[in-house]
C-alpha positions as CSV (number, residue, x, y, z in Angstrom):
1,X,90.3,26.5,-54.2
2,X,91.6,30.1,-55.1
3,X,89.7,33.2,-55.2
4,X,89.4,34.6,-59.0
5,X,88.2,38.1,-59.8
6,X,87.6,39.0,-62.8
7,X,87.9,43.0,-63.4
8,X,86.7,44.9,-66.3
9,X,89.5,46.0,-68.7
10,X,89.8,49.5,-67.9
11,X,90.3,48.6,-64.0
12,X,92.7,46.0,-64.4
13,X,95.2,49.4,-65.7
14,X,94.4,51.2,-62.4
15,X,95.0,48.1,-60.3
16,X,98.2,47.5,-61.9
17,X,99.4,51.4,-61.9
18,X,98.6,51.7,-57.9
19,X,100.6,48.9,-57.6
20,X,103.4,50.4,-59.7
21,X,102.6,53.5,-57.6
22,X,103.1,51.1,-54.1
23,X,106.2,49.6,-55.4
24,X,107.7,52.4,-56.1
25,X,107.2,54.2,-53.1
26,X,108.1,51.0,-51.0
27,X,112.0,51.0,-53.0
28,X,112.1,55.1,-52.4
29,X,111.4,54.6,-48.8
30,X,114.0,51.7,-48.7
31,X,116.7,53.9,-50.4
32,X,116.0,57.0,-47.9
33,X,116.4,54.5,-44.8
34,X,119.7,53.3,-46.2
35,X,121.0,56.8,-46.7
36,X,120.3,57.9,-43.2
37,X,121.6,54.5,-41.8
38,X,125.0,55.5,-43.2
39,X,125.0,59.4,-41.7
40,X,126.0,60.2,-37.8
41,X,124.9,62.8,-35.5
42,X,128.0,64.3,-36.0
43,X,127.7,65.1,-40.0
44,X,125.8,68.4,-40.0
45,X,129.3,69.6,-38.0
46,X,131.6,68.4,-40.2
47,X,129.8,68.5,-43.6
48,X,131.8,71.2,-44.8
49,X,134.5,69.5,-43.8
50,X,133.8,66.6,-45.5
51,X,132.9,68.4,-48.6
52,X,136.4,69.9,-49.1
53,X,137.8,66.7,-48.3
54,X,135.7,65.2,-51.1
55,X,135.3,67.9,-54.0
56,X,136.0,67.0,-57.1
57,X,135.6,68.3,-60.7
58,X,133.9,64.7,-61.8
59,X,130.7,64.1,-59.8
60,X,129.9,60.6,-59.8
61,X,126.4,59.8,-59.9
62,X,127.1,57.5,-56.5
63,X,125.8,57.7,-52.9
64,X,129.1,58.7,-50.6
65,X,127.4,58.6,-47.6
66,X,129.2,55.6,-45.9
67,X,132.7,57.0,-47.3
68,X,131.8,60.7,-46.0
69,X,130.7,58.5,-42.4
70,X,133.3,56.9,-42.2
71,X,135.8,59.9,-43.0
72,X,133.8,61.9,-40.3
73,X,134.8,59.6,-37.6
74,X,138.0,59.7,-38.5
75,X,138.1,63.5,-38.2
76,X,136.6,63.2,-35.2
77,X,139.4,61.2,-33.5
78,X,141.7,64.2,-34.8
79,X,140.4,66.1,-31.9
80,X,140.4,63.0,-29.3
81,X,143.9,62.7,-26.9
82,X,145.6,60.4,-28.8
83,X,144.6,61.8,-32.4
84,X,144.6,59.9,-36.1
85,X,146.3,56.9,-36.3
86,X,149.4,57.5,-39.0
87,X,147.1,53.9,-40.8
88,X,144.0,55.9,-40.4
89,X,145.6,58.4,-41.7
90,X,146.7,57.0,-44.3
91,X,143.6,55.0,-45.2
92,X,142.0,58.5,-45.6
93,X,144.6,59.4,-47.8
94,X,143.5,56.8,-50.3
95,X,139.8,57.2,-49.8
96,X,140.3,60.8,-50.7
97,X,142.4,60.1,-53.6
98,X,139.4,56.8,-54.9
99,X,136.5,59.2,-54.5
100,X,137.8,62.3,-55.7
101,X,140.2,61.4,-58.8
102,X,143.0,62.9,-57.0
103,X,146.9,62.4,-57.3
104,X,148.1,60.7,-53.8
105,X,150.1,64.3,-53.2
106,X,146.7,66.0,-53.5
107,X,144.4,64.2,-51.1
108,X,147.4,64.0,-49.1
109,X,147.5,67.8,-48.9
110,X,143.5,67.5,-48.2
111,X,143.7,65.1,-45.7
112,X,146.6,67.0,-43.9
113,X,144.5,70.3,-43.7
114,X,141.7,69.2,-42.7
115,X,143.3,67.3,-39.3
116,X,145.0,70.8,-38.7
117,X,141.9,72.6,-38.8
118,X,140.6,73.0,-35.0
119,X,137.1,71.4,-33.8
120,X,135.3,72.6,-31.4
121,X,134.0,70.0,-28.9
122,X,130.5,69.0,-29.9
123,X,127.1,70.3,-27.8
124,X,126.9,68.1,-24.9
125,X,123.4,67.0,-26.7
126,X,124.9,65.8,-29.7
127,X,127.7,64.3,-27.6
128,X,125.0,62.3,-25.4
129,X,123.7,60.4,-28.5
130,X,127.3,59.1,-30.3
């Protein structure tokens, strides 16, 4: 036998906007634990990086974080021994070229600079927790 309450009119409105307010907050929350999931400790060095890499005249109205993560460890293996693979390389290539709306030559050129440009080796903090 179920439990009925019966509400008067006007509080039925406030039950139903706290749980619209609830709801809400629950699918914001969700959204903000997906974004961080798809960042690394390593982002806030390379985000400039990653935004030349990326910039575009079109902004898409898209969350990049798991193509910007991904690109990051990437550049990161540029300043490992053995460097970026000439496939990872190229993957990034056409990443750049998807995201962006660039020609293959650009993102090429884009790609290219930004494995030139010289890292330093990260804190020994930030190292500890990758």
């Amino acid at each position: 036998m179920g439990c009925t309450v019966s509400l008067p009119g006007r509080w039925r409105y406030y039950l139903a906007a706290l749980a619209s307010l609830i709801g809400a907050s629950t699918v914001n929350w969700l959204a903000t634990q997906t974004r961080t999931a798809n960042t690394t400790v390593a982002e806030p060095l390379l985000s400039y990086e990653l935004d030349k890499l990326f910039r575009s005249a079109r902004r898409p109205n898209v969350d990049m974080g798991a193509e910007r993560a991904e690109a990051e460890r990437i550049l990161m293996m540029s300043s490992s021994h053995n460097g970026v693979s000439n496939d990872d390389r190229a993957y990034l290539v056409q990443q750049v070229a998807a995201t962006a709306g660039l020609s293959l030559q650009e993102s090429e050129r884009r790609v290219d600079a930004s494995l030139r440009t010289p890292r330093r080796p990260l804190p020994a903090r930030v190292a500890a927790r990758s």
